[in-house]
C-alpha positions in Angstrom: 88.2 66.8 53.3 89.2 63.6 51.6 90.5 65.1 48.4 93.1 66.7 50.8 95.7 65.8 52.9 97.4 68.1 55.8 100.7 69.3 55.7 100.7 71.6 58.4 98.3 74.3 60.7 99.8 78.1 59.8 97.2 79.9 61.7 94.7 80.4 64.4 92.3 82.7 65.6 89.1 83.3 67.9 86.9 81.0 65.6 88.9 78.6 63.8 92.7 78.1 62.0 94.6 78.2 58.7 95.8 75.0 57.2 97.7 74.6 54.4 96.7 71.4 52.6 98.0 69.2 49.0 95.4 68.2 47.0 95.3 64.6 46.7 93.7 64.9 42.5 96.2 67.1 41.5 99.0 67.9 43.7 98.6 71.9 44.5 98.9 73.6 47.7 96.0 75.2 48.6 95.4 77.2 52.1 91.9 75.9 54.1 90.3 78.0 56.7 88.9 75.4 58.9 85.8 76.9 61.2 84.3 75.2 64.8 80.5 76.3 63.7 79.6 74.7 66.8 80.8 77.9 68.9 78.5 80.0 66.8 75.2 81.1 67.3 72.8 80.8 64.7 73.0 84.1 63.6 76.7 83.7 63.3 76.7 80.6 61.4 73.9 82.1 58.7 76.6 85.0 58.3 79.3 82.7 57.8 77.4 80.8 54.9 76.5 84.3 53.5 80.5 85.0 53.5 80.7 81.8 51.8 78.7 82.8 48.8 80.4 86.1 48.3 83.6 85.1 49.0 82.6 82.3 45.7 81.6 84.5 43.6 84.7 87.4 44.0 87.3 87.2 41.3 90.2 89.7 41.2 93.3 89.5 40.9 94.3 90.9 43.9 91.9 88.5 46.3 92.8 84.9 47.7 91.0 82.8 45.2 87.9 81.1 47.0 88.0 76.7 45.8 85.0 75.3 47.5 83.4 74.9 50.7 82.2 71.9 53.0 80.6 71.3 56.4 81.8 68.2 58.1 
């Protein structure tokens, strides 16, 4: 989360919230969805990490661009 700093929360559901961030290396707004694995089960969190690869590997030009992922 270092190579981004907050600007402000712009959602929030069951699991987690939306946060829109700047990138500290280049300036761009980027939106992060920010996840509490610690409410999952295990099952949960090894479908979450499966979402995580898919989601990185879609590209189309009508899908949210997927950036990177990190546990923290």
């Amino acid at each position: 989360m270092e190579k981004y700093a907050r600007v402000q929360k712009i959602g929030e559901g069951s699991f987690g919230k939306a946060i829109l961030v700047e990138s500290t290396e280049d300036g761009r707004q980027y939106v992060i969805k920010e996840i509490n694995i610690s409410r999952m089960s295990s099952k949960e969190r090894e479908e979450s990490r499966r979402e995580v690869a898919v989601l990185a590997n879609m590209k189309h030009p009508n899908i949210v661009q997927y950036r990177e992922s990190f546990e923290g």
